[in-house]
N, C-alpha and C positions, 0 to 999 in steps of 0.2 A: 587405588594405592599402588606405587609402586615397587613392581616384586619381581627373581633368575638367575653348569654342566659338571657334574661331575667328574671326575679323572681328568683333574686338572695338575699343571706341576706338583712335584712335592715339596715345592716351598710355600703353593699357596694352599688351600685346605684340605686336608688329609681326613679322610675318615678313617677311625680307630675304635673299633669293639673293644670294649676294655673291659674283661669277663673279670668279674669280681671286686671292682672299682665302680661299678656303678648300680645304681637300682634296675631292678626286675624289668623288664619290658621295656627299657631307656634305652636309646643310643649317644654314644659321647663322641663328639664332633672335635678334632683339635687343631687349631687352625694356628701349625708351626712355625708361620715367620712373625707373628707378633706373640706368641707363648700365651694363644688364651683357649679357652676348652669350653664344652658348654653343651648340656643334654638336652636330648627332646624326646617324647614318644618313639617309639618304632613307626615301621610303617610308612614312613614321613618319604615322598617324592622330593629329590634334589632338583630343581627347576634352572637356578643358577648359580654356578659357582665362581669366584673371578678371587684376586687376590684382593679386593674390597670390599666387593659385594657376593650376600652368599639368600638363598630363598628356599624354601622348602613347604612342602605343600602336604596338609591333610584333608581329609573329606570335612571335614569339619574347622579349618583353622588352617591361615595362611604365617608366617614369620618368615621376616627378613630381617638382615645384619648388614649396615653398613658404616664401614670405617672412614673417620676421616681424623683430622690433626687440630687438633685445639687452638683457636680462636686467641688471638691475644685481647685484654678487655675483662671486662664484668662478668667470671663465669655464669656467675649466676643467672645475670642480666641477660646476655648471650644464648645460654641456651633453653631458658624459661622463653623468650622474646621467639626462639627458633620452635620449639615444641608445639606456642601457639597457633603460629604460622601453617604448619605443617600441617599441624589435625583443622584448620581453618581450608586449609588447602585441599582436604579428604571431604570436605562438608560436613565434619561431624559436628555432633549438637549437646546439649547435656552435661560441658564439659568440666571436668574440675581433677586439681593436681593430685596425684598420687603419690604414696608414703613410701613406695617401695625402697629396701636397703639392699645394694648386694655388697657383702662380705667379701673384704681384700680389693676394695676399690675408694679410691679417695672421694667419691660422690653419686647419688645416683640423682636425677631429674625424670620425674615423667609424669603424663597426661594421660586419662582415660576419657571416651564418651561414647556417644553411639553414631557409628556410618547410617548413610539414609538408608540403607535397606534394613534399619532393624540390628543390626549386625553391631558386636561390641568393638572398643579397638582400644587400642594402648601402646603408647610411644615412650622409649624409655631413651633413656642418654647415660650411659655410663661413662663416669671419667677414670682414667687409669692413676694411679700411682708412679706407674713405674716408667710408663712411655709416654710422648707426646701423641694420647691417642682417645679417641671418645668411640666408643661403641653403640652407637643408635638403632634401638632395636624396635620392631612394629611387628605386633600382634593384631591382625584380627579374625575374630575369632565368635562361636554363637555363644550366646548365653549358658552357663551352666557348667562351662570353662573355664572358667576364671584361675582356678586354685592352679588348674595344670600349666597355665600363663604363668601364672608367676611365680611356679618354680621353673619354667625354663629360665626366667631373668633370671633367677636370684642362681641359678646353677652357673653361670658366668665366674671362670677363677681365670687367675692370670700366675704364671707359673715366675715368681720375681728372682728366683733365685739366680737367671740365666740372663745375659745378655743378647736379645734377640740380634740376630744380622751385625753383628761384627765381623764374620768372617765370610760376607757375602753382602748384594749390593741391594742398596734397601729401596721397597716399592714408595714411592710417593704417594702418602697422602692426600687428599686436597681439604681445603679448609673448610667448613660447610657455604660461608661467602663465598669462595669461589666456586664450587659445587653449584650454588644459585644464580651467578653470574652466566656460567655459563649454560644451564637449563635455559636461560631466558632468553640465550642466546641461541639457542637451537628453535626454541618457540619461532622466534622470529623469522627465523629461515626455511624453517615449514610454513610457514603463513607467506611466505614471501614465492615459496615452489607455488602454493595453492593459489595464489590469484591468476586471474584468466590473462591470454596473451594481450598485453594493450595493441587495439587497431590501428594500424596508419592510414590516414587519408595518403593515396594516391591520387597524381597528379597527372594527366593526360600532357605529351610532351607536344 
């Protein structure tokens, strides 16, 4: 799967202890330039932080957050057709859609099953209301877990009362099609560094 610095600008994710705003032994993560928030356990190693992508690591349970811009088309279609993909793309097996709702979001989509090592996982896709923005979130995580998975989804709020970045310049998105265009574009040019030198016949003059 993939998953990754902390003390990054303070337009892109901020962490923010929020003593008294949040549950017992939580940290509340709020990531300023799109006004969204969103808790996890303590404890949690920040792996990477970017103004898109964000990863955090426990001994037991990996999540990552990645932002991208909504798809014009069949939401639905769209991102059930992407979810597939994805978890097909992990090798998991077992699979089947999931109920989850998070509150103050115009939709949630997401897939649970099991990675080959045994290992549970769950893909979620939140859609905003208020921005042109989906929040794809990937949990995986051991058995036994679950409940604390999915209150980190469901702890996802979007602060609508504020208009993010009007008065600053706004990070670009990318669409998850192009996001895939261009993975597969990078594949290729690894495979392309990895072949061996082609030999030339030389010729005795």
């Amino acid at each position: 799967m993939k998953m990754k610095r902390l003390i990054a600008p303070l337009t892109a994710l901020m962490l923010m202890l929020l003593a008294g705003s949040m549950n017992a032994g939580a940290t509340v993560y709020n990531w300023s330039r799109y006004d969204l928030s969103f808790e996890t356990p303590e404890d949690g190693f920040v792996v990477f932080n970017t103004q898109t992508f964000f990863e955090i690591h426990w001994e037991d349970m990996v999540m990552t957050v990645q932002l991208y811009s909504q798809d014009r088309g069949d939401e639905k279609k769209l991102l059930t057709e992407n979810l597939q993909r994805k978890a097909l793309g992990y090798n998991m097996y077992d699979l089947h859609d999931g109920k989850l709702k998070v509150k103050g979001f115009k939709k949630t989509y997401s897939i649970d099953g099991t990675m080959p090592d045994g290992s549970r996982a769950i893909i979620a896709d939140i859609v905003s209301k208020h921005q042109n923005l989906i929040i794809e979130v990937t949990v995986n995580y051991l058995y036994g877990n679950r409940e604390i998975v999915e209150d980190m989804i469901k702890s996802f709020a979007e602060n609508k009362t504020k208009q993010p970045n009007h008065e600053r310049k706004r990070q670009k998105v990318q669409t998850k099609q192009k996001a895939d265009q261009e993975k597969k574009q990078r594949e290729k040019e690894q495979e392309k560094q990895q072949r061996p030198a082609r030999k030339e016949k030389l010729y005795d003059a």
